[in-house]
C-alpha positions in Angstrom: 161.4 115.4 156.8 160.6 116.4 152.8 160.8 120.2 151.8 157.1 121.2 151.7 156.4 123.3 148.8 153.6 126.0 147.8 152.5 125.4 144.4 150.5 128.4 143.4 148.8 127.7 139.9 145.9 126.8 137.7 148.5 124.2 136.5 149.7 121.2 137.5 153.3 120.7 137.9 155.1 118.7 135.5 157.2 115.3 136.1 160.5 117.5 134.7 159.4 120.2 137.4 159.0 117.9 140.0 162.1 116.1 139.7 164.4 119.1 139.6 162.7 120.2 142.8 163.9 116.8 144.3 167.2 117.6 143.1 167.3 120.8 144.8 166.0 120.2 147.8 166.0 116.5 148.1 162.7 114.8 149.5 159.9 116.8 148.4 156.1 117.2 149.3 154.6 119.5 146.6 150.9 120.7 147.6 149.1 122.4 144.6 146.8 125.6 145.5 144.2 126.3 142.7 142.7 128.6 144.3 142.9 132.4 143.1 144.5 134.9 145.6 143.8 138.5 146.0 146.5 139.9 147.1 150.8 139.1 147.8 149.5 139.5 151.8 146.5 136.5 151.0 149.7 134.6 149.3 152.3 134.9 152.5 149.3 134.3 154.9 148.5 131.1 153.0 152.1 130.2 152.8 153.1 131.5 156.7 149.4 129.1 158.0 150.5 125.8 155.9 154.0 125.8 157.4 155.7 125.8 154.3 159.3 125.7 153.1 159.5 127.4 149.2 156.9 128.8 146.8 156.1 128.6 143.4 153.8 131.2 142.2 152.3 132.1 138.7 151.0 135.2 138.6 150.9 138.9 137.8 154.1 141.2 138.0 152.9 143.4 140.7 151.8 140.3 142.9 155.9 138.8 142.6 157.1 142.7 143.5 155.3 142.8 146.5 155.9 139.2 147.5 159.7 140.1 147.1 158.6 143.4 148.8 157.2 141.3 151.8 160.4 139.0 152.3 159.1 136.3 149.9 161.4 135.1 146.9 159.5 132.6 145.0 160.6 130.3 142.8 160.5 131.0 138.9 159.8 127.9 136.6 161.6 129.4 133.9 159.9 127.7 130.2 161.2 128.2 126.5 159.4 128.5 123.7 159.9 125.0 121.5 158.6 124.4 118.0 157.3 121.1 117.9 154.5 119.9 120.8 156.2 116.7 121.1 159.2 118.5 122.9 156.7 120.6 124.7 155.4 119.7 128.7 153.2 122.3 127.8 150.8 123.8 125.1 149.1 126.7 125.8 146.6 129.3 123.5 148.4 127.5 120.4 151.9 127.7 121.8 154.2 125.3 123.2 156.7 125.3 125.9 159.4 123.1 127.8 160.8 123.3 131.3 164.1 124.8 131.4 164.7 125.6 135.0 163.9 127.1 137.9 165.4 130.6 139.2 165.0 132.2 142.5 162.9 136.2 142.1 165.2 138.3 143.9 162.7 141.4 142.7 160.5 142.8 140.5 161.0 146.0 139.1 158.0 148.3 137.5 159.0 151.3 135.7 156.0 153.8 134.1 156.0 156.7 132.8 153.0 159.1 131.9 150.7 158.9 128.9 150.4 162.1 127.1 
């Protein structure tokens, strides 16, 4: 039975994404959500109701605290910055970007401190 995983993201995963997630886990189904979420609660629900095995989620900091928070460690797809756009999977707002890995969010830490 493949690994069924959560991909939560305005973009599509890449081939060098895909095939390190069959590497990891073997046989894969990867199901891309599109759709914007509200909340780390909307994302578990939506994860919990499709019967999923793993996440990927891109999105803000607070939303990965609190899905760490709420027993969820997504997976990371860690990029790095590249200087030509033929080594890039990726260019985005002039920048371009390659698949490096992924990594596992253990937690997300904010730290603030007051404006004076």
């Amino acid at each position: 039975m493949p690994k069924r995983i959560l991909w939560l993201s305005r973009h599509q995963p890449h081939g060098r994404q895909i095939e390190r997630l069959g590497q990891i886990f073997g046989q894969i189904e990867v199901v891309q959500d599109v759709n914007p979420f509200s909340s780390a609660e909307e994302i578990k629900r939506r994860f919990e109701e499709g019967g999923y095995d793993d996440l990927v989620v891109v999105g803000p900091l607070s939303v990965l605290a609190r899905l760490c928070e709420l027993g969820l460690h997504p997976l990371y797809a860690q990029m790095e910055l590249v200087t030509s756009a033929q080594e890039a999977d990726v260019t985005v707002q002039g920048r371009s970007y390659r698949f490096d890995r992924f990594r596992r969010l253990k937690a997300v830490e904010l730290r603030f401190e007051e404006v004076e």
